[in-house]
N, C-alpha and C positions, 0 to 999 in steps of 0.2 A: 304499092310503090310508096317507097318513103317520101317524104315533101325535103327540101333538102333547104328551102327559104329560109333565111334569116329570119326572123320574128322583126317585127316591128319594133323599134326601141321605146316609142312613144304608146302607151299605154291609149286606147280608145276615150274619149270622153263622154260622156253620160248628160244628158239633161232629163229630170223625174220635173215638169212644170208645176206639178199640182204639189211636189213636196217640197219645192222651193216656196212654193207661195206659203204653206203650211208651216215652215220655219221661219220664212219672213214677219210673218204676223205672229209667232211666238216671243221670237226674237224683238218686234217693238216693243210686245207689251212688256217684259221684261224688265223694261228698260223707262217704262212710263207709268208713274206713281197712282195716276189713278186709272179709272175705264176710257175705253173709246169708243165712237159711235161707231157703223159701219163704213161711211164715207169719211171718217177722220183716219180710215185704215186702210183703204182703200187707197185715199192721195199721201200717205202715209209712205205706202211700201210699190206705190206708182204702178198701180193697178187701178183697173174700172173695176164698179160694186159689184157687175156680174161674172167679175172674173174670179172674185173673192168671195163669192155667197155659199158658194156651196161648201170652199175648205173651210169657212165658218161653222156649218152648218154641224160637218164632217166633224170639226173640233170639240163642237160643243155634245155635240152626242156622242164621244167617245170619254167627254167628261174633264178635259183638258182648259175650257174658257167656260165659262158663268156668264148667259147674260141675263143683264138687270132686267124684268120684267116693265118696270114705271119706266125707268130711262131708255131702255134700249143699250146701254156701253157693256162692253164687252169687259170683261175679266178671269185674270186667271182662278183656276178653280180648284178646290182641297184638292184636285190629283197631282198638282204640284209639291204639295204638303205632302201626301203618301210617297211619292216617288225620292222627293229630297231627303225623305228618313233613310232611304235606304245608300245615300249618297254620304260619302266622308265629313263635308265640312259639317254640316246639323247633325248628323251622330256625334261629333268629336263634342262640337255645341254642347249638346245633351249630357254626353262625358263629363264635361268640364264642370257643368254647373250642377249635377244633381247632390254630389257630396256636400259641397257647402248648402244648399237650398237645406237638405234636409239637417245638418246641425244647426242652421238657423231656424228652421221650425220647430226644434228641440228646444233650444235656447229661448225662442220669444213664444211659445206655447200658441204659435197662429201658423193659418197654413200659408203656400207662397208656391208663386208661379215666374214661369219663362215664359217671354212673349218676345213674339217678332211681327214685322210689316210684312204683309202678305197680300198682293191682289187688290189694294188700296185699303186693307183691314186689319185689324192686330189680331193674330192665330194665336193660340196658347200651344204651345210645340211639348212641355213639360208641366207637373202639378204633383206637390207634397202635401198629404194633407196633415194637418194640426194634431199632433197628439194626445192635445186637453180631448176633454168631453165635448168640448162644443168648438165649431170652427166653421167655415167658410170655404165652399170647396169650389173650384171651376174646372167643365171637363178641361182634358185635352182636346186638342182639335176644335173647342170653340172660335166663333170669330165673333171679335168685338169692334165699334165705329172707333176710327181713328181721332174724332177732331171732340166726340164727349167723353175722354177717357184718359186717364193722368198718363196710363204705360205708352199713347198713342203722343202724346205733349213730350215725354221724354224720349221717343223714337225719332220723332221729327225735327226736336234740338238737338241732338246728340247727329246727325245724321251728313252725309257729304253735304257740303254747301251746297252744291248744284241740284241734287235733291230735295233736299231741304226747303229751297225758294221755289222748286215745280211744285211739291204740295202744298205749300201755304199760299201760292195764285190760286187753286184750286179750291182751296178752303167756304166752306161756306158761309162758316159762323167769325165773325169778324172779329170777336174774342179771341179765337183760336191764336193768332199772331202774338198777342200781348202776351198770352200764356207760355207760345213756346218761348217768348224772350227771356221771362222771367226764368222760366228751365234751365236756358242757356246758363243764365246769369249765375245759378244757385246749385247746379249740378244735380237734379232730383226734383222729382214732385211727391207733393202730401197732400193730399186735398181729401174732400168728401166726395163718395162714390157716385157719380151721376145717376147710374141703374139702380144701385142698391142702399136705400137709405140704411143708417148706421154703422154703414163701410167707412172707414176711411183708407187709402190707397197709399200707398207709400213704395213709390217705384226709383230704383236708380239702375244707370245705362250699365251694359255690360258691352264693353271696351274692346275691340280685336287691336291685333297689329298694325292695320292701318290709320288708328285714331280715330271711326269713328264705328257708332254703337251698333253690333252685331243682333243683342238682342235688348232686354228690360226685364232684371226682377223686382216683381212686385209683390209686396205684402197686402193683401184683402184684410187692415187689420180693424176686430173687432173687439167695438170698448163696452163690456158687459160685465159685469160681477163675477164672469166666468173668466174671464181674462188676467190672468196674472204679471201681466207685463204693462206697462206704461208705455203711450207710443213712443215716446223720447228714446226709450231704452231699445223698443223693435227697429228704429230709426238708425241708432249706432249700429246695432249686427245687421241691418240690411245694410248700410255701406259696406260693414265690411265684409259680409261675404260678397258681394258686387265687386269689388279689389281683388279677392281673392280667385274670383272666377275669370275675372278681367284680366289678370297675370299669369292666369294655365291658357288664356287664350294669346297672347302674345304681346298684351300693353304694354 
């Protein structure tokens, strides 16, 4: 016998609790510069701890949140990094900058990276290496601390305002503030390599549509007898290809 009812116009509604809660806590951390504890996620996203332990648990072993071993805070993890490559806006990223990155590795005989905030750390998303004989290489996919390192100084000044002042409350090193002021002020950092003596770093923002800095390239540049460039002179073609990358992204 046929059924002859109208269908329901109103579609059923669904509730998954445990994958709401799984998105809930994706979703803050997303959205918060650095880690959080368990009970900061918890009153967080207005759940008790043992409601939240296990989609923790769940997270963390499917390789989606990092947590800190000494602290306990939770963090997102490379699987964001691998999953986001395969997403438009960091392909387009990548797109944009690797042409210029590598005529300016041509041009200043040193190599040079893309870097962004990731999970409260600077990810290397992209890397050209140096043509000369000798150079300076960092994988991709490494992660570097954001508050001893020039590309993390200029992610943080260059950054929404409202961001911006979440990680510098957080900041541990009390330098760090002065530093990113000075960023602000001067548009770029130069400094000497905190990890790598006889680095010196020379990073400027890479500018999207909305005004503030999508990513950081930086020069690892190295002053050796092997170096045929002057920083002064790797300083001018790193702005400009940072301009140039910053105008195929939409500055």
């Amino acid at each position: 016998m046929t059924d002859t009812r109208a269908p329901d116009a109103r579609a059923p509604e669904y509730s998954v609790p445990a994958l709401d809660k799984a998105l809930d806590i994706l979703e803050l951390l997303a959205d918060t510069a650095g880690g959080l504890s368990q009970a900061a996620i918890a009153e967080a996203v207005g759940r008790s701890v043992g409601q939240i332990f296990r989609v923790l648990q769940t997270l963390e072993s499917r390789g989606y949140l990092h947590r800190d071993g000494a602290s306990g805070l939770y963090f997102f993890s490379i699987m964001t990094f691998e999953l986001a490559h395969r997403h438009d806006p960091v392909r387009g990223l990548r797109q944009a900058a690797l042409g210029p990155m590598r005529r300016l590795s041509d041009d200043v005989q040193q190599s040079c990276n893309l870097g962004m905030l990731e999970a409260g750390r600077i990810l290397i998303l992209a890397q050209v290496e140096s043509p000369a004989s000798f150079g300076f290489r960092v994988r991709v996919g490494a992660e570097f601390p954001v508050e001893s390192t020039a590309t993390g100084a200029v992610l943080v000044a260059c950054a929404a305002p409202g961001d911006r002042d979440a990680m510098l409350s957080t900041a541990a090193d009390p330098a760090f503030a002065a530093r990113v002021a000075r960023v602000a002020e001067q548009g770029f950092e130069r400094m000497a390599d905190s990890l790598q003596p006889g680095i010196t770093d020379i990073v400027f923002p890479l500018i999207g549509a909305s005004g503030v800095a999508l990513a950081a390239l930086t020069v690892p540049y190295v002053a050796t007898t092997f170096s045929g460039a002057r920083a002064q002179f790797v300083e001018e073609r790193a702005r400009a290809a940072a301009a140039e990358i910053s105008a195929a992204l939409g500055a």
